[in-house]
VOTIMAR-325653 format. One record per residue: residue in three letters; x negated, y negated, z of N, C-alpha, C in turn. Coordinates in steps of 0.1 Angstrom, whole numbers, plus 5000, padded with zeros to 4 digits. Layout:
N
R  type    nu    nv    nw   cau   cav   caw    cu    cv    cw
R   ALA     X     Y     Z     X     Y     Z     X     Y     Z
...
END
This chain:
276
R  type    nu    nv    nw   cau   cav   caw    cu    cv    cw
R   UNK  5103  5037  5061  5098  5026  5053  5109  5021  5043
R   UNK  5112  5008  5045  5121  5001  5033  5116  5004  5019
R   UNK  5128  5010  5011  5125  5009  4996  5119  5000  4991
R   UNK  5114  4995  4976  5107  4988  4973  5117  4974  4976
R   UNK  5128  4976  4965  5135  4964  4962  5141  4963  4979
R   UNK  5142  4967  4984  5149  4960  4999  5135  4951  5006
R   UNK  5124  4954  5008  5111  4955  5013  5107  4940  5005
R   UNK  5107  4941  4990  5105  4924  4988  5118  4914  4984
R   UNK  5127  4918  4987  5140  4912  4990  5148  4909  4975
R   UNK  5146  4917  4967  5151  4917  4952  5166  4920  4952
R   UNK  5169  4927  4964  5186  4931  4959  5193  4918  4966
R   UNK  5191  4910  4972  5200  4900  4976  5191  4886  4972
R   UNK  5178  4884  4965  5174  4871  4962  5174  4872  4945
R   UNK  5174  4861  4939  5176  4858  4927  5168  4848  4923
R   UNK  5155  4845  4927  5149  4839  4926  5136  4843  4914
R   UNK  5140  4854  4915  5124  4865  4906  5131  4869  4892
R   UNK  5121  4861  4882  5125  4862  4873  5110  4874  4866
R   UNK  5114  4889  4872  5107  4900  4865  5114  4906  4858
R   UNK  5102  4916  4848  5111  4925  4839  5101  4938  4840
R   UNK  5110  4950  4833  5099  4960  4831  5101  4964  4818
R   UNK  5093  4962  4812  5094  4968  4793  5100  4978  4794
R   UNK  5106  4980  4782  5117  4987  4778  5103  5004  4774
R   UNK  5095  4999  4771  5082  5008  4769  5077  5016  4782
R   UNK  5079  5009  4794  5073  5011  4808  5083  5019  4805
R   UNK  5096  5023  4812  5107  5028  4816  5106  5045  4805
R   UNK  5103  5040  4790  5101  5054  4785  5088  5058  4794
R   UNK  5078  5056  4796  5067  5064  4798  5066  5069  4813
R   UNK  5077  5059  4826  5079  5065  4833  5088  5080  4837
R   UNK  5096  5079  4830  5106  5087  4829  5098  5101  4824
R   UNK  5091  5100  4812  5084  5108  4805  5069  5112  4818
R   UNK  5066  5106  4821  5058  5110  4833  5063  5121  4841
R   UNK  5071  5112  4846  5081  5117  4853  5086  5137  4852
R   UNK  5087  5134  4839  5097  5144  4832  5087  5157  4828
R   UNK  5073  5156  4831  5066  5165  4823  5062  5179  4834
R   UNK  5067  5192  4823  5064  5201  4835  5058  5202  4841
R   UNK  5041  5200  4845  5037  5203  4852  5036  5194  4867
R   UNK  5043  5185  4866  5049  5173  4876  5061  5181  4881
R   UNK  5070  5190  4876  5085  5192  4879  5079  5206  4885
R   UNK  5065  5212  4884  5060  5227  4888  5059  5221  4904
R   UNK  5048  5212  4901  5043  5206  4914  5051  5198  4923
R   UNK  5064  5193  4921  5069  5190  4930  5083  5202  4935
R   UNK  5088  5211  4925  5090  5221  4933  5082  5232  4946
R   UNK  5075  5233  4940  5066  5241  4945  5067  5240  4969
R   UNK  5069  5226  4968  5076  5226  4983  5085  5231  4988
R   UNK  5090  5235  4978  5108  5241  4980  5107  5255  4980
R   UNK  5100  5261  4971  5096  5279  4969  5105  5286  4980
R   UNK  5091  5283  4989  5096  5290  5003  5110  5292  5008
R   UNK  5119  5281  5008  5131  5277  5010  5140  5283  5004
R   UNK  5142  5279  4989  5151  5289  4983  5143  5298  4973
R   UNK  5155  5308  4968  5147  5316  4957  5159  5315  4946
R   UNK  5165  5309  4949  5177  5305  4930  5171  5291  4927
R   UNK  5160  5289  4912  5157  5280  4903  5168  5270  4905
R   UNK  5183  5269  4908  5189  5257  4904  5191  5252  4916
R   UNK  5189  5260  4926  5188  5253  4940  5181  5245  4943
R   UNK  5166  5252  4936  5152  5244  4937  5151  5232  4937
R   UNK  5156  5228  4925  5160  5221  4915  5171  5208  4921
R   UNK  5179  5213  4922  5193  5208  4929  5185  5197  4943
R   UNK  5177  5210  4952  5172  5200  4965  5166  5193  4963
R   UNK  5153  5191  4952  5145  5180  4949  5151  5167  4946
R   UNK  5159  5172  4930  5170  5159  4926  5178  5147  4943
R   UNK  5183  5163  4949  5190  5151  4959  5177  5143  4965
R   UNK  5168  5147  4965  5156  5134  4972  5159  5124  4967
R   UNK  5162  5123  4953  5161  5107  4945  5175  5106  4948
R   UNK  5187  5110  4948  5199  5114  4945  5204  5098  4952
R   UNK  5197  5088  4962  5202  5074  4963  5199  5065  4954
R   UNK  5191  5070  4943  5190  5064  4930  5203  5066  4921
R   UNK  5208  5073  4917  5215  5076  4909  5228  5080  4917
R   UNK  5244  5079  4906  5258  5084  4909  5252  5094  4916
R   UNK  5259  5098  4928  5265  5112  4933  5276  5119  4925
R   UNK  5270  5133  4921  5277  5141  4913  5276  5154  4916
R   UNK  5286  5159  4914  5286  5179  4916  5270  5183  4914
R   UNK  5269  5193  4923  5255  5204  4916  5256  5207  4902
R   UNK  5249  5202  4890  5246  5205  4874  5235  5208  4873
R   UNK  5236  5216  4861  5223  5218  4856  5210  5211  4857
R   UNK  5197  5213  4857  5185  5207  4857  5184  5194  4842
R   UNK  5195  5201  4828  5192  5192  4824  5201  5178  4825
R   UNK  5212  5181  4826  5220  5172  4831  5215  5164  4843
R   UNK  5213  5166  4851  5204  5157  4864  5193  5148  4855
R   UNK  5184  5154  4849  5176  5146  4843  5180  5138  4833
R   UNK  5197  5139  4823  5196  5132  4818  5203  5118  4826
R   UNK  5207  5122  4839  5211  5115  4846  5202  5102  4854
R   UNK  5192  5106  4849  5179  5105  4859  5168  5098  4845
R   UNK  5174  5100  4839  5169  5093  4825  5178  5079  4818
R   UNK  5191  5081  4826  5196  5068  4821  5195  5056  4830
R   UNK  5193  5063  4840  5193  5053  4854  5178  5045  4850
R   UNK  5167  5053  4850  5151  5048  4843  5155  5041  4832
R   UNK  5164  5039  4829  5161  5034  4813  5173  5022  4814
R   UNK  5184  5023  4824  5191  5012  4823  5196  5003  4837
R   UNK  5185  5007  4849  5191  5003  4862  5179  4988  4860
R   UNK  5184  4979  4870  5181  4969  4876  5161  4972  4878
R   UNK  5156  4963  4872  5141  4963  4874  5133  4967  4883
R   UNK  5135  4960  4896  5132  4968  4908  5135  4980  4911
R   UNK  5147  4986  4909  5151  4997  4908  5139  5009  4904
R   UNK  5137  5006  4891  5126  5016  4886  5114  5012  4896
R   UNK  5107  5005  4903  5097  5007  4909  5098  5016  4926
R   UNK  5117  5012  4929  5124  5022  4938  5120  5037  4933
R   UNK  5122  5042  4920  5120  5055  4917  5106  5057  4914
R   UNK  5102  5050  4912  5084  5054  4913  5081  5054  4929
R   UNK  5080  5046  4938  5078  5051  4953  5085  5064  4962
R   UNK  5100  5070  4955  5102  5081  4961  5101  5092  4950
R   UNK  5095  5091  4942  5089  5103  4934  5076  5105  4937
R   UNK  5068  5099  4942  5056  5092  4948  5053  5103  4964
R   UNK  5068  5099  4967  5066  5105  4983  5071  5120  4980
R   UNK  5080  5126  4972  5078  5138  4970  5069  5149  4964
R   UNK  5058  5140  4958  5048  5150  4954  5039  5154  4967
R   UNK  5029  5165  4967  5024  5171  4977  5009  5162  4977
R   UNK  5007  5155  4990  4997  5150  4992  4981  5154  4981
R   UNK  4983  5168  4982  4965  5169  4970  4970  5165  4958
R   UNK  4983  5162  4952  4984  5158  4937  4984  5142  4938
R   UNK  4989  5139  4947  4998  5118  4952  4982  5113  4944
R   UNK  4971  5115  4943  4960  5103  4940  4960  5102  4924
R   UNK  4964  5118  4923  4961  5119  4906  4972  5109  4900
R   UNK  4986  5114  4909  4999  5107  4900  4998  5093  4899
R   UNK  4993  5084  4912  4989  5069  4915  4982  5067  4906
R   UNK  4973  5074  4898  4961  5067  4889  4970  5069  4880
R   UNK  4978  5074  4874  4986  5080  4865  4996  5063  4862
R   UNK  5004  5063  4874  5014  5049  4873  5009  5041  4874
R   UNK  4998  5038  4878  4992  5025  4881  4984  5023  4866
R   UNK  4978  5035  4860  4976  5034  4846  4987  5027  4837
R   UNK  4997  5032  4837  5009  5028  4829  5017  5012  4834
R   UNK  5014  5010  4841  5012  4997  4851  5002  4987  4842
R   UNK  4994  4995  4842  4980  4981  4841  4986  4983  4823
R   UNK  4987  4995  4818  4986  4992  4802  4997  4983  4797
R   UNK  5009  4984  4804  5023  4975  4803  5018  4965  4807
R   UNK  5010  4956  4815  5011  4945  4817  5020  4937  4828
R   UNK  5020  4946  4836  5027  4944  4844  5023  4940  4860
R   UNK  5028  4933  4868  5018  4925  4880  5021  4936  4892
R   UNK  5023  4950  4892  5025  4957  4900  5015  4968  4901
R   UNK  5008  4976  4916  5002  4988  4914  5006  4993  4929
R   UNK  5007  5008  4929  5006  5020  4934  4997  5016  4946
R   UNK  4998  5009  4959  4988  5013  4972  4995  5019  4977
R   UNK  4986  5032  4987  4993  5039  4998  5006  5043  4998
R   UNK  5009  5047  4983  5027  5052  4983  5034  5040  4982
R   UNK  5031  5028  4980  5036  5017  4982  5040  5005  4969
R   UNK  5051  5003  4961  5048  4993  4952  5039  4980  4961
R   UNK  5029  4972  4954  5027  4964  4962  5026  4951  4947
R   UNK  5026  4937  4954  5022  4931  4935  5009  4930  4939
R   UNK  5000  4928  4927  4985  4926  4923  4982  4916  4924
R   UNK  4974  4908  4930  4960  4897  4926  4954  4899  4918
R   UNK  4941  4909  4917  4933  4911  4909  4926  4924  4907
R   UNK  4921  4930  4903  4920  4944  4901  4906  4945  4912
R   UNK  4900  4936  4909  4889  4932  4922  4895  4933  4937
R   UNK  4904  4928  4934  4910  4921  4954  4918  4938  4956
R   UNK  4925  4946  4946  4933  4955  4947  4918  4973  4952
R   UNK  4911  4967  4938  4904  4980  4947  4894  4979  4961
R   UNK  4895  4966  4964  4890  4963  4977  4898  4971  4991
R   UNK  4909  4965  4991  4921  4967  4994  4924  4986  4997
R   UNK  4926  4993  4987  4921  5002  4983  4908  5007  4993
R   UNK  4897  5007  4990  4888  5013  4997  4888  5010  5012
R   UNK  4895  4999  5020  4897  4999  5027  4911  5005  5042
R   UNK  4916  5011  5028  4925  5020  5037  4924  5035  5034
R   UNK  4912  5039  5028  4907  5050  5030  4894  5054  5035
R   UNK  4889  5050  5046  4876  5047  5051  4878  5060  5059
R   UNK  4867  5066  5062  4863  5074  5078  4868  5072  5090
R   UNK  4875  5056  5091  4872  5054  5103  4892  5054  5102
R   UNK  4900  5059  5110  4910  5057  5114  4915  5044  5117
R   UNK  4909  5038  5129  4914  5028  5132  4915  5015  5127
R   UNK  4904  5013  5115  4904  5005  5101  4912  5003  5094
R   UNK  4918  5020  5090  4930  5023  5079  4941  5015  5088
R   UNK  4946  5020  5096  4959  5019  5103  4960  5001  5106
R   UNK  4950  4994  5111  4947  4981  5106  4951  4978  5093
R   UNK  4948  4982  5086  4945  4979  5067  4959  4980  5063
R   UNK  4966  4991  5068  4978  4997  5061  4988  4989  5068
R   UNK  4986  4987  5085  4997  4975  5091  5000  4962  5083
R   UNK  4986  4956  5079  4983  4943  5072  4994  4944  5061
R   UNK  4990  4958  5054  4995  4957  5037  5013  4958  5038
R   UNK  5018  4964  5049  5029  4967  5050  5036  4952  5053
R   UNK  5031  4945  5063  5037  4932  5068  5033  4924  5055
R   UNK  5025  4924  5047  5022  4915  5040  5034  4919  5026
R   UNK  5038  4931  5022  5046  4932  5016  5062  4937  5019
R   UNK  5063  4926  5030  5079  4930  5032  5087  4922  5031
R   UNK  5087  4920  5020  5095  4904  5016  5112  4901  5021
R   UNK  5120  4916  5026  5130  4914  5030  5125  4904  5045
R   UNK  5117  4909  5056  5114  4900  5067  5099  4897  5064
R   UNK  5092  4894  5054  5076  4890  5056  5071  4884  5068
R   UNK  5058  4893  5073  5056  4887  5087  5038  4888  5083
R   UNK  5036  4875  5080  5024  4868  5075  5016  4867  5085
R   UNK  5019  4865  5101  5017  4861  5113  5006  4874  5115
R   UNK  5010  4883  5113  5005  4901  5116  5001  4902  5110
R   UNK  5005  4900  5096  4993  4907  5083  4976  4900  5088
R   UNK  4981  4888  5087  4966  4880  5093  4959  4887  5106
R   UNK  4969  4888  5120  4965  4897  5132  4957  4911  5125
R   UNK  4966  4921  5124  4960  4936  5114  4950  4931  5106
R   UNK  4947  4924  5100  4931  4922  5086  4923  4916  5098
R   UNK  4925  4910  5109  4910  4909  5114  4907  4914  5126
R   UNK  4921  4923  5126  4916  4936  5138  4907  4946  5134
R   UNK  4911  4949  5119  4901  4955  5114  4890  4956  5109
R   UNK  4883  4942  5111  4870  4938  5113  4865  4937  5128
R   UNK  4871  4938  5134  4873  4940  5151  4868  4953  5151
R   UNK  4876  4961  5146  4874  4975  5151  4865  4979  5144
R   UNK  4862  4975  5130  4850  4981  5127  4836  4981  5134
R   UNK  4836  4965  5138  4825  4961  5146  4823  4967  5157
R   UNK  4835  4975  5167  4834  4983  5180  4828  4997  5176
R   UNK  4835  4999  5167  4830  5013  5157  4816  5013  5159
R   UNK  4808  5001  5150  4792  5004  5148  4787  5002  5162
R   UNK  4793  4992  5171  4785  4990  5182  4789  5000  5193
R   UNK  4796  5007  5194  4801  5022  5199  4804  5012  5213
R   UNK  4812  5000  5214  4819  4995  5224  4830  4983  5226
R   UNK  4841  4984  5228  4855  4973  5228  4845  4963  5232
R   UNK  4850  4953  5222  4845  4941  5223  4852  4930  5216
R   UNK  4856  4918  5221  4861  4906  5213  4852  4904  5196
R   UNK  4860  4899  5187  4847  4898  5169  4838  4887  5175
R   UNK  4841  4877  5181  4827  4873  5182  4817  4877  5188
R   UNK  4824  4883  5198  4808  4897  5208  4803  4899  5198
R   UNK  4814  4911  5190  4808  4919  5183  4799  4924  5174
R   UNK  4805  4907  5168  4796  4900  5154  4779  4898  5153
R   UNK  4778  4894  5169  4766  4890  5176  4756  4903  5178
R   UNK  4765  4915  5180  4760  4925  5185  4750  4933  5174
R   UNK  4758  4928  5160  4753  4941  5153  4740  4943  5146
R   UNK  4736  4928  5148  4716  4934  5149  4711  4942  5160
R   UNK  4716  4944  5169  4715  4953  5181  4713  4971  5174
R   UNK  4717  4969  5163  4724  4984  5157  4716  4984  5144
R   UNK  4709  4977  5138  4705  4972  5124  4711  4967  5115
R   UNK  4721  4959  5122  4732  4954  5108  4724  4940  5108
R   UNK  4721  4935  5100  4718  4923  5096  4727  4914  5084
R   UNK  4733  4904  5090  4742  4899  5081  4738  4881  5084
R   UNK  4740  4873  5072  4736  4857  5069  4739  4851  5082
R   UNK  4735  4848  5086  4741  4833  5099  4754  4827  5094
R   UNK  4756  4824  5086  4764  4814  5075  4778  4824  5076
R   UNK  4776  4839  5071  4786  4844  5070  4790  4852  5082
R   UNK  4781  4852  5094  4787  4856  5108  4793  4839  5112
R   UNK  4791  4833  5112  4803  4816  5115  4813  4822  5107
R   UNK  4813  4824  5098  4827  4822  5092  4833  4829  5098
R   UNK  4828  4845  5096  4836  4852  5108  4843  4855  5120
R   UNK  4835  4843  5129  4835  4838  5141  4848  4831  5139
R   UNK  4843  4816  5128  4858  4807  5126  4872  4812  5123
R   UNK  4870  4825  5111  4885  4829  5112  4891  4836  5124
R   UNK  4878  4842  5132  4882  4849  5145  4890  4838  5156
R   UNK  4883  4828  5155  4888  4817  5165  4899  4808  5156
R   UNK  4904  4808  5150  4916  4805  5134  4927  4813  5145
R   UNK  4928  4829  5148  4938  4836  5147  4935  4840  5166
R   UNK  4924  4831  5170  4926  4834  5185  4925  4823  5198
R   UNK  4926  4810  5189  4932  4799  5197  4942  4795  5204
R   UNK  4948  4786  5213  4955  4783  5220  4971  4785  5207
R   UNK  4965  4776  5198  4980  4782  5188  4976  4794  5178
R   UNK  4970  4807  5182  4960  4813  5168  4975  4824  5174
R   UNK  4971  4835  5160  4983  4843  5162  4977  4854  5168
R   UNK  4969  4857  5177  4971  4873  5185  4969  4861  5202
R   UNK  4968  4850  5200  4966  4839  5215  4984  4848  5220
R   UNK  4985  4856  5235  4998  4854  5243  5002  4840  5241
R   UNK  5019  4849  5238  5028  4834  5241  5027  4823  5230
R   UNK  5028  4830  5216  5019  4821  5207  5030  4812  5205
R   UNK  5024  4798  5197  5035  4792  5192  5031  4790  5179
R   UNK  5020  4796  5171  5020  4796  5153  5028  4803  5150
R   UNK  5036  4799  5145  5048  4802  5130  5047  4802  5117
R   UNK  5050  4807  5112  5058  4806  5092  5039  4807  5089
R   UNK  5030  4811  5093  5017  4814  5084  5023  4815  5069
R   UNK  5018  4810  5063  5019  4804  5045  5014  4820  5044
R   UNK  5020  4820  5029  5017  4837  5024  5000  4835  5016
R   UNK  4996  4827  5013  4984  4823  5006  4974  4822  5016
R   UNK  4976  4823  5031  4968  4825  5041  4966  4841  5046
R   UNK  4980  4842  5043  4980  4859  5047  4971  4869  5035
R   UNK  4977  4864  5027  4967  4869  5014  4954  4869  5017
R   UNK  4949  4856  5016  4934  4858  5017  4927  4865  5031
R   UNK  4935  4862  5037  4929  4873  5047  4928  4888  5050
R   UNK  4937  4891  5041  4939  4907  5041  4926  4909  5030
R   UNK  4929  4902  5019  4913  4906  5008  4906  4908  5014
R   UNK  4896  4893  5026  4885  4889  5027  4881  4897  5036
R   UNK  4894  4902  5047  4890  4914  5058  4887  4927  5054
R   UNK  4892  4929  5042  4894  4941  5034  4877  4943  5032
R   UNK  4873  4933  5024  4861  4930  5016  4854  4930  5029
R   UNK  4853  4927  5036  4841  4923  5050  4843  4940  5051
R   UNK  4849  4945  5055  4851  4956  5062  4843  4970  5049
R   UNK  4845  4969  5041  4841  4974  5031  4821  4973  5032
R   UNK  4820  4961  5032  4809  4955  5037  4798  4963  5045
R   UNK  4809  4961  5054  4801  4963  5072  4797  4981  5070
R   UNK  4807  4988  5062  4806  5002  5065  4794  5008  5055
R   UNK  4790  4998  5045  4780  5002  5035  4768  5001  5040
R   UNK  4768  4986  5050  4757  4984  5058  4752  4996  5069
R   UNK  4763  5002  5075  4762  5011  5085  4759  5022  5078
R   UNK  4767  5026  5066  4758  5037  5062  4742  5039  5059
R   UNK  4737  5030  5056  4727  5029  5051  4715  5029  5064
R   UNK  4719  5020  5072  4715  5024  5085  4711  5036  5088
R   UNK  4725  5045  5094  4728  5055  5097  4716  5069  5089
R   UNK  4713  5064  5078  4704  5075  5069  4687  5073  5069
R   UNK  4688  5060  5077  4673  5058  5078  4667  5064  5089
END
């Protein structure tokens, strides 16, 4: 996976006029910095070595394409090293060191630390939050935990939809709008196969799921239908041999939300089904 700043094209465009408070930077660093964060991300390493400055030494090199390459030093020296970089590198940069400090923590701690940066995120004021290990920018705290719930669902083939979407939608070094849109209504696709326990095109699908007790508006099975036939017409983007191009990013957007949000939907309905 491209780092942050390569992924939305910040190290070769000049077009983004962001900043990160001089405040953010203390409190990540200090996040960062606090023992029981430096327990739990050694703690991978244990097994491997048994000299403390090795420990130590092999975690640092994880970040170690953040910062100068320098001889093996002490833990504090690395950190102050690791403290000036947080405090004086290029904007994007620091959101670079929050996504691979991110990927070195051990999966059972990764949800605490995300509520953690994404806290310090929202208190700074800043248009950035923590999905799936991922800087991604914000809409709305509404559209974000949609978003959110939808790449942690039960159902596998949802997520990996969800997570395709979010990835293509934020890769601003090649953004491919085309797919983000494809992935957000596959996974209204697949959810629909899911409840109806059979492959089927979303309009089948859609049709199907009073078959199963899903009852949903007329009004809002068309729409579904329309965006389905939107992205599977003669020029739609999953049509072979397409010739739609350059999908506008304000199209891709809304459709990752509203598929997010439908999908979120469909699974509440199914539960509730499911318990009767």
């Amino acid at each position: 996976m491209n780092k942050f700043s390569i992924r939305n094209g910040y190290v070769v465009e000049s077009n983004f006029n962001e900043n990160v408070p001089q405040t953010l930077r203390n409190r990540i660093f200090n996040l960062f910095n606090r023992e029981e964060i430096m327990k739990e991300t050694k703690s991978r390493l244990k097994s491997s070595f048994k000299n403390k400055g090795l420990i130590e030494s092999e975690l640092l090199d994880k970040l170690g394409y953040l910062i100068p390459k320098s001889k093996i030093s002490t833990d504090n020296e690395k950190l102050e090293e690791i403290k000036n970089h947080i405090l004086q590198c290029e904007w994007y940069e620091v959101y670079d060191f929050v996504e691979k400090h991110i990927s070195c923590i051990p999966e059972e701690s990764r949800e605490d630390r995300t509520e953690q940066y994404n806290s310090l995120f929202k208190d700074e004021g800043v248009r950035f939050r923590l999905v799936n290990d991922i800087v991604v920018p914000i809409y709305s705290e509404i559209e974000l935990a949609s978003i959110e719930q939808s790449l942690n669902t039960k159902y596998d083939a949802v997520n990996q939809h969800i997570g395709k979407a979010l990835r293509y939608f934020s890769d601003r070094s090649n953004p491919d709008y085309e797919n983000t849109i494809k992935e957000a209504i596959s996974a209204v696709e697949a959810m629909c196969c899911i409840v109806n326990g059979k492959n089927e095109t979303l309009n089948k699908a859609l049709k199907h799921l009073k078959d199963k007790g899903i009852h949903i508006h007329p009004a809002m099975e068309s729409a579904f239908i329309s965006l389905y036939a939107y992205t599977s017409d003669e020029k739609g983007i999953r049509h072979a041999g397409i010739d739609f191009v350059n999908a506008p990013a304000e199209d891709a957007k809304y459709m990752l939300v509203t598929c997010s949000a439908f999908v979120n939907y469909l699974i509440e309905k199914w539960s509730k089904v499911e318990k009767e």
